[in-house]
MIMITOR-394077 format. One record per atom (N, C-alpha, C): residue in three letters; x negated, y negated, z negated; residue number from 1; atom name. Coordinates in steps of 0.02 Angstrom, whole numbers, always signed. Atoms other than C-alpha are relative to their C-alpha. Example, Ala and Ser with C-alpha at 12.3 -4.5 7.8 and 13.67 -1.06 7.14 Angstrom:
BEGIN
[rec 'ala',[-45,+59,+0],1,'N'],
[rec 'ala',[-615,+225,-390],1,'CA'],
[rec 'ala',[-45,-60,+0],1,'C'],
[rec 'ser',[+42,+59,+3],2,'N'],
[rec 'ser',[-684,+53,-357],2,'CA'],
[rec 'ser',[+39,-55,-37],2,'C'],
//
This chain:
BEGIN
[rec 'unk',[-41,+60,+0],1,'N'],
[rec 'unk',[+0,+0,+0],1,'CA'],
[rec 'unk',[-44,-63,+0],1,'C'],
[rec 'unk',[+45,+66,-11],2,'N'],
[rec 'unk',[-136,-132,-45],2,'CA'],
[rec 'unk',[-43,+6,+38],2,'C'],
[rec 'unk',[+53,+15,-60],3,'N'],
[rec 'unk',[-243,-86,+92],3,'CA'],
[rec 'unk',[+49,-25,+68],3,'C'],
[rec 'unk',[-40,+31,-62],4,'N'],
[rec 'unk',[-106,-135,+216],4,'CA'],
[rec 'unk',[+5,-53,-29],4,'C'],
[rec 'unk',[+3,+55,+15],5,'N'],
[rec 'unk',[-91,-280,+104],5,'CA'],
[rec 'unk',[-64,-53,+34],5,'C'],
[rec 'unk',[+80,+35,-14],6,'N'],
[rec 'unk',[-276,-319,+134],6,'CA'],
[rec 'unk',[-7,+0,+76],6,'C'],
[rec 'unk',[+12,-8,-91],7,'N'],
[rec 'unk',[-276,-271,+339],7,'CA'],
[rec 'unk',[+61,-65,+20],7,'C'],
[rec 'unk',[-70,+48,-32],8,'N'],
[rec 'unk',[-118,-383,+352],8,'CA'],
[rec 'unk',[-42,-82,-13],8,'C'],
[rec 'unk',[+41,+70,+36],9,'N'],
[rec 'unk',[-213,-544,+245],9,'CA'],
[rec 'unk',[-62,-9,+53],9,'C'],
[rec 'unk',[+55,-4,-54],10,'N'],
[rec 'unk',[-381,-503,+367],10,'CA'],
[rec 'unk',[+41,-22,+63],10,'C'],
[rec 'unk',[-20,+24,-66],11,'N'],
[rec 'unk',[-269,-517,+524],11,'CA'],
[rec 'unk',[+35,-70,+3],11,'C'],
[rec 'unk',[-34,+80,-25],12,'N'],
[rec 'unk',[-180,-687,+479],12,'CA'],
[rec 'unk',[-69,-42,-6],12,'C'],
[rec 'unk',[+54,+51,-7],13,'N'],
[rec 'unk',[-348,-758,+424],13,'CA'],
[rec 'unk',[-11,-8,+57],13,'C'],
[rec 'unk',[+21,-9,-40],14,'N'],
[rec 'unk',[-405,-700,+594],14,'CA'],
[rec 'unk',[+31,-64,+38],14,'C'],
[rec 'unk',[-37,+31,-23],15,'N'],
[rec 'unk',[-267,-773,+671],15,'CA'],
[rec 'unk',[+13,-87,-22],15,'C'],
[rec 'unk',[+37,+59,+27],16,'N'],
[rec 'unk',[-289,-933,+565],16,'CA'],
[rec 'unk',[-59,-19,+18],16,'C'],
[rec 'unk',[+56,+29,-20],17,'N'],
[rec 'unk',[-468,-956,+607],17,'CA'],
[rec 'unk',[+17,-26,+71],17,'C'],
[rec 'unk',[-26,+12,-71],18,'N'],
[rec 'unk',[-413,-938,+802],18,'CA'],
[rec 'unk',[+21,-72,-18],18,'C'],
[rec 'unk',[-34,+71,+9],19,'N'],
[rec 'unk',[-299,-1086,+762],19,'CA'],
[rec 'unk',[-42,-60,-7],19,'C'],
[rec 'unk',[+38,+67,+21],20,'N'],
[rec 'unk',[-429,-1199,+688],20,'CA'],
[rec 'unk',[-57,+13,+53],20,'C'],
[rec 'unk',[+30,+13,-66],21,'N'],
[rec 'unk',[-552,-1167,+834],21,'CA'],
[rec 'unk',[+41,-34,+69],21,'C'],
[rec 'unk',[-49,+8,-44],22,'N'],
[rec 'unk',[-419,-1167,+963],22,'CA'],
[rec 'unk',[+55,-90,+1],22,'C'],
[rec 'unk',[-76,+47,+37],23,'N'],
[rec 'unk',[-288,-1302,+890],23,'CA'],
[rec 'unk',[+1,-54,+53],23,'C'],
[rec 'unk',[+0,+63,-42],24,'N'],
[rec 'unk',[-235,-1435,+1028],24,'CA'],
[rec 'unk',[-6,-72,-50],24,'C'],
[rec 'unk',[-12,+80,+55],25,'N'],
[rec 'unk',[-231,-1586,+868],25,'CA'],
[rec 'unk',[-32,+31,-47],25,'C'],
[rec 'unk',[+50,-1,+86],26,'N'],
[rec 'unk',[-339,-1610,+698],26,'CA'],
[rec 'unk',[+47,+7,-25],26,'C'],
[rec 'unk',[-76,-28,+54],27,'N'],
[rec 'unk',[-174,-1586,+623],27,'CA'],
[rec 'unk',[-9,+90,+0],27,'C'],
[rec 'unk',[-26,-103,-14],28,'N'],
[rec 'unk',[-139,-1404,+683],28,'CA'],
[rec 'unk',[-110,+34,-28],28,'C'],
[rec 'unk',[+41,-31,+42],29,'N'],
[rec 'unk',[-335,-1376,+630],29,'CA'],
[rec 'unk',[-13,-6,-63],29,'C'],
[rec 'unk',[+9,+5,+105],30,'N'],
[rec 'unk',[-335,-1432,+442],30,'CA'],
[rec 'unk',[+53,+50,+1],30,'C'],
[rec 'unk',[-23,-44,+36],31,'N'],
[rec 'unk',[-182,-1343,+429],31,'CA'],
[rec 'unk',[-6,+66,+2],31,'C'],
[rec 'unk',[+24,-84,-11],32,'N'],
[rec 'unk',[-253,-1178,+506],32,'CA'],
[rec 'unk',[-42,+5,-61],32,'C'],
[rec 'unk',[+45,-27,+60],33,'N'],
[rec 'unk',[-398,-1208,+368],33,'CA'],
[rec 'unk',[+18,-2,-61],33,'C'],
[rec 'unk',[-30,-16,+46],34,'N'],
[rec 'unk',[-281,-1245,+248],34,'CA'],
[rec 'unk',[+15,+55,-12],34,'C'],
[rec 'unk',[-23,-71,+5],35,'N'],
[rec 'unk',[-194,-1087,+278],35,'CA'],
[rec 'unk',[-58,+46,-9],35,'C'],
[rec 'unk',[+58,-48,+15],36,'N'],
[rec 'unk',[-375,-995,+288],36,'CA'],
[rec 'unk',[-13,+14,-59],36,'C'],
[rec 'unk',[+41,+19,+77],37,'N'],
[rec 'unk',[-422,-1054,+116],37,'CA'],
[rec 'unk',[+85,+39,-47],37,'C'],
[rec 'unk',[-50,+10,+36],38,'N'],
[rec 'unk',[-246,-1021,+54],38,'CA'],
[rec 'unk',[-2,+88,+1],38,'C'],
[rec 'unk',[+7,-61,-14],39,'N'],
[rec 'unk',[-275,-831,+124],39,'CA'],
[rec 'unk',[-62,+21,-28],39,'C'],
[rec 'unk',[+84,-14,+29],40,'N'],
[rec 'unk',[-436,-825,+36],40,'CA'],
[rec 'unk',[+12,+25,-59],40,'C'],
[rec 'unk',[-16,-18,+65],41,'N'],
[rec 'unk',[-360,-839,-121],41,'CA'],
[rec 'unk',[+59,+60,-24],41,'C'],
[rec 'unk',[-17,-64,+2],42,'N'],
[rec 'unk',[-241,-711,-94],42,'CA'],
[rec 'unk',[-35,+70,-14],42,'C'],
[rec 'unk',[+22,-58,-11],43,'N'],
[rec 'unk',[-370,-590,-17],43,'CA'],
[rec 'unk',[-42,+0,-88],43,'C'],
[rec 'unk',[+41,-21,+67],44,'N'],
[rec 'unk',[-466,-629,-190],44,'CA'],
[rec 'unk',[+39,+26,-61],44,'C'],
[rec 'unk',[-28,-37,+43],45,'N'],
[rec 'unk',[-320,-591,-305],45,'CA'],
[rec 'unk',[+5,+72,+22],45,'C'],
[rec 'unk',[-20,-62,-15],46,'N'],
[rec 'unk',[-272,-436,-218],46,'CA'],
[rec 'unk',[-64,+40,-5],46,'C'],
[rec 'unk',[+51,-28,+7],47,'N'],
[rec 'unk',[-456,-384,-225],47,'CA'],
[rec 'unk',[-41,+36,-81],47,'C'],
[rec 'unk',[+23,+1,+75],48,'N'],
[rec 'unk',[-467,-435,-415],48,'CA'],
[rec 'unk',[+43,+41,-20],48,'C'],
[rec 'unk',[-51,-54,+37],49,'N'],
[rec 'unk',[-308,-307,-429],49,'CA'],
[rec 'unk',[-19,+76,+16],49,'C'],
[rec 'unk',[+25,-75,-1],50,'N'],
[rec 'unk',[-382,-167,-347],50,'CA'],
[rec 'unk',[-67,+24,-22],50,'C'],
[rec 'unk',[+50,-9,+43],51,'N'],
[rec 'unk',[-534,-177,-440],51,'CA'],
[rec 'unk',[+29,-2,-88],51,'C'],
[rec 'unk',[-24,-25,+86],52,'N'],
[rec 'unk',[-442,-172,-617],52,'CA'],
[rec 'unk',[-60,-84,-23],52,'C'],
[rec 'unk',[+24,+35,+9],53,'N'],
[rec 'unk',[-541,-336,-630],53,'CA'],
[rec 'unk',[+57,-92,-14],53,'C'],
[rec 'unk',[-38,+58,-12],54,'N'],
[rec 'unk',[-422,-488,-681],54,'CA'],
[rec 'unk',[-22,-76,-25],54,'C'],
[rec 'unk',[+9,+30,+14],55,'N'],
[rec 'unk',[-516,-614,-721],55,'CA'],
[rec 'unk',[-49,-46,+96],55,'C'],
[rec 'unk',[-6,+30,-78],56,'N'],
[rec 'unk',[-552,-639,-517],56,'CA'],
[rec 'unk',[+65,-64,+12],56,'C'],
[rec 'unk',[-47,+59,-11],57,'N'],
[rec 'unk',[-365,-727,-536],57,'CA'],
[rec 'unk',[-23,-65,-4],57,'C'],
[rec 'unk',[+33,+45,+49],58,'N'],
[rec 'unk',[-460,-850,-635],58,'CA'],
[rec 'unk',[-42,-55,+69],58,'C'],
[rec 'unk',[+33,+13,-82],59,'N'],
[rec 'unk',[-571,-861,-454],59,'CA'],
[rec 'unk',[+55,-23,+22],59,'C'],
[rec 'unk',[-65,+14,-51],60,'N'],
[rec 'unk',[-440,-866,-357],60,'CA'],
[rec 'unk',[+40,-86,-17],60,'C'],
[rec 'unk',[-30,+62,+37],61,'N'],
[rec 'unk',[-349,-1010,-461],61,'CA'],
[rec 'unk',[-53,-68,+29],61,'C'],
[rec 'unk',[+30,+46,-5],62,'N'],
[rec 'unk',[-507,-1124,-457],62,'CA'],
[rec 'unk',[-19,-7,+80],62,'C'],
[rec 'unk',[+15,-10,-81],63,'N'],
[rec 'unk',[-526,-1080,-257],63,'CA'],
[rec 'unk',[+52,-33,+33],63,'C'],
[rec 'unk',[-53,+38,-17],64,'N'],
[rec 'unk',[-357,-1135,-240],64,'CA'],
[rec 'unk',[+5,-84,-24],64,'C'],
[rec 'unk',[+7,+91,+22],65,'N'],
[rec 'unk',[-372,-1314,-339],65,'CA'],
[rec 'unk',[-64,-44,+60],65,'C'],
[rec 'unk',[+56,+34,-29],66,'N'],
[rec 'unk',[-536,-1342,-235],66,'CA'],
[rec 'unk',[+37,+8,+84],66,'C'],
[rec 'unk',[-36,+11,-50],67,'N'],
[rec 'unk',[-440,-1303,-63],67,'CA'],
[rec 'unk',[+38,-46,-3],67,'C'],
[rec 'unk',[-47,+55,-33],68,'N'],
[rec 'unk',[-312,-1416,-92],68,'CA'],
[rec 'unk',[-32,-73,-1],68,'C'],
[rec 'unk',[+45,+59,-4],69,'N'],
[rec 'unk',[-421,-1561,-144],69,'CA'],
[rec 'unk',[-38,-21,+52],69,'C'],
[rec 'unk',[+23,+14,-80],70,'N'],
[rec 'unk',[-505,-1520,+18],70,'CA'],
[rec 'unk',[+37,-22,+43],70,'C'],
[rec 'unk',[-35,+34,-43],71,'N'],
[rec 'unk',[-380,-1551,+118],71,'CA'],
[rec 'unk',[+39,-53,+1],71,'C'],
[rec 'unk',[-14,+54,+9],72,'N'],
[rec 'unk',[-311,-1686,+36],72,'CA'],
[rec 'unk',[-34,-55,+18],72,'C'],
[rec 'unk',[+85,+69,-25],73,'N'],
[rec 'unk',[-491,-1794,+65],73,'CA'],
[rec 'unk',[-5,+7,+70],73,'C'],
[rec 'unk',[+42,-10,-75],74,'N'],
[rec 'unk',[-509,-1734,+238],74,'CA'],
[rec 'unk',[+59,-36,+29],74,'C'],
[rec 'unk',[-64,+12,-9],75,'N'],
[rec 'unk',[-328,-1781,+272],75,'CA'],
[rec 'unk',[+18,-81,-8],75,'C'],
[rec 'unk',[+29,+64,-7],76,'N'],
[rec 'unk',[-372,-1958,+198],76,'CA'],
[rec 'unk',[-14,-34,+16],76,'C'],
[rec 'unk',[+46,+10,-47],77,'N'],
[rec 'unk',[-517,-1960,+288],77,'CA'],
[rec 'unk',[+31,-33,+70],77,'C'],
[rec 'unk',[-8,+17,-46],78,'N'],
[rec 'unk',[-447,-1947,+451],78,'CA'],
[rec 'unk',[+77,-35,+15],78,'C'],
[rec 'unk',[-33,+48,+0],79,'N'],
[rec 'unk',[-312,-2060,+409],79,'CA'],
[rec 'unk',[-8,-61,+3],79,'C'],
[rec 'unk',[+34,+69,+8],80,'N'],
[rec 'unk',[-394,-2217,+335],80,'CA'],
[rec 'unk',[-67,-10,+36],80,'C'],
[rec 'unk',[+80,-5,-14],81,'N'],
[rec 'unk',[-576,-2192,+404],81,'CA'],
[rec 'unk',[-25,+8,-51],81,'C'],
[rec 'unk',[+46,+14,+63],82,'N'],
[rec 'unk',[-654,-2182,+219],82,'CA'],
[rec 'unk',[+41,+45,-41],82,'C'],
[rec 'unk',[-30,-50,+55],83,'N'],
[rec 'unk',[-620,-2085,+71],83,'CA'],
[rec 'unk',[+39,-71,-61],83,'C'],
[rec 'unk',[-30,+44,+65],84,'N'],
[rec 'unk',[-584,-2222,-48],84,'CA'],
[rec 'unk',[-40,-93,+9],84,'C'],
[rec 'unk',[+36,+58,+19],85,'N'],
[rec 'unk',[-622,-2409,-73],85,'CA'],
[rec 'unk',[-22,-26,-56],85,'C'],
[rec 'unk',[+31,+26,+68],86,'N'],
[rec 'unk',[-743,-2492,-188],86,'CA'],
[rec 'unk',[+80,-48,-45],86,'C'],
[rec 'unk',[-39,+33,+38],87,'N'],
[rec 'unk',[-653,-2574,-348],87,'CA'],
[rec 'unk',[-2,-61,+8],87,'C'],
[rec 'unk',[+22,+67,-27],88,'N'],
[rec 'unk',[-733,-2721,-296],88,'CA'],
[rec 'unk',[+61,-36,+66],88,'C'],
[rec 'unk',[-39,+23,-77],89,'N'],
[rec 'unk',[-651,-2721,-113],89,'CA'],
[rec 'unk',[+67,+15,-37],89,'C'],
[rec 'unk',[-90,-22,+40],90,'N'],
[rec 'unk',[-460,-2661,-204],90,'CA'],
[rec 'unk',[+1,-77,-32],90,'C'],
[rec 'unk',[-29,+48,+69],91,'N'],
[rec 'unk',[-473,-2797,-352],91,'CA'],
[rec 'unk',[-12,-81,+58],91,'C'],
[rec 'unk',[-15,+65,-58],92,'N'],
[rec 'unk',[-519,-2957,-195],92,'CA'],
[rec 'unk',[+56,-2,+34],92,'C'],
[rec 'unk',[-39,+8,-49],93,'N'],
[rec 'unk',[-402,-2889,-80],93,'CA'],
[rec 'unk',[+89,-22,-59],93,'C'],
[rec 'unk',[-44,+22,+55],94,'N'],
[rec 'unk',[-273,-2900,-239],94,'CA'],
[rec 'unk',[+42,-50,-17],94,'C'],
[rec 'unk',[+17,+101,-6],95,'N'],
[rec 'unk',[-318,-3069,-287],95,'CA'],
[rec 'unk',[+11,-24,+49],95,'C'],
[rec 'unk',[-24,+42,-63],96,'N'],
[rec 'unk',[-303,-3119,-100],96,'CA'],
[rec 'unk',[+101,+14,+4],96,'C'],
[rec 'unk',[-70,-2,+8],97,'N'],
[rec 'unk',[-121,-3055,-115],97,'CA'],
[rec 'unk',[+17,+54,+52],97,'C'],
[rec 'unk',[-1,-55,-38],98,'N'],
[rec 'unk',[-152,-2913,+12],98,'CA'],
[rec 'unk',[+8,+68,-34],98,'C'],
[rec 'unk',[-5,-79,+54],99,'N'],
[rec 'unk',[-73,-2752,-78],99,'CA'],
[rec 'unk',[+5,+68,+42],99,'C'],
[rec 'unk',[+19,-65,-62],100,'N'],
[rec 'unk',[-106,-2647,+92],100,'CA'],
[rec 'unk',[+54,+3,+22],100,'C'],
[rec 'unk',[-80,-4,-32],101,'N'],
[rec 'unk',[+80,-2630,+121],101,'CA'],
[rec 'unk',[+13,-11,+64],101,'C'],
[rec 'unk',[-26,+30,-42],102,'N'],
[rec 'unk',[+116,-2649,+285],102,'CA'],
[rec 'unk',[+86,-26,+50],102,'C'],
[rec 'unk',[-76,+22,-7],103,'N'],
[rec 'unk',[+309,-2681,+269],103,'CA'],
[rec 'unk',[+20,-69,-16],103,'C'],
//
């Protein structure tokens, strides 16, 4: 049963990687590597269950917090151009009365 679990998880990664090589838009490839990373942490629980090992979840968990953070910054990234602005540049533009809004 969990080795068809595990052959099934191997073929969407597969099929996920394809995507993020392939992908006509940077959209459709973050979310293929989203999905990769998201299949990662699967294949690592299901690995940490057939090893009688459960403190892999534990893996798995912190694999998952660091994927999504990834794709949140990259996602950012190729939104704004930059990850973040200095406090400096935020607290002028502030004071100038510019609160980014563009409504």
């Amino acid at each position: 049963m969990f080795v068809v679990v595990t052959v099934a998880l191997l073929v969407t990664m597969g099929l996920a990687l394809a995507r993020a090589i392939v992908g006509p838009t940077l959209y459709d490839r973050i979310l293929a590597v989203n999905t990769f990373g998201t299949k990662t942490v699967l294949l690592i629980a299901v690995y940490g269950y057939l090893t009688e090992r459960p403190d892999f979840v534990d893996i798995a968990l912190v694999y998952a917090l660091i994927n999504f953070i990834g794709t949140v910054a990259v996602l950012k990234f190729f939104e704004s151009g930059e990850f973040a602005h200095s406090w400096r540049e935020r607290r002028e533009r502030v004071e100038a009365g510019d609160t980014g809004d563009d409504d």
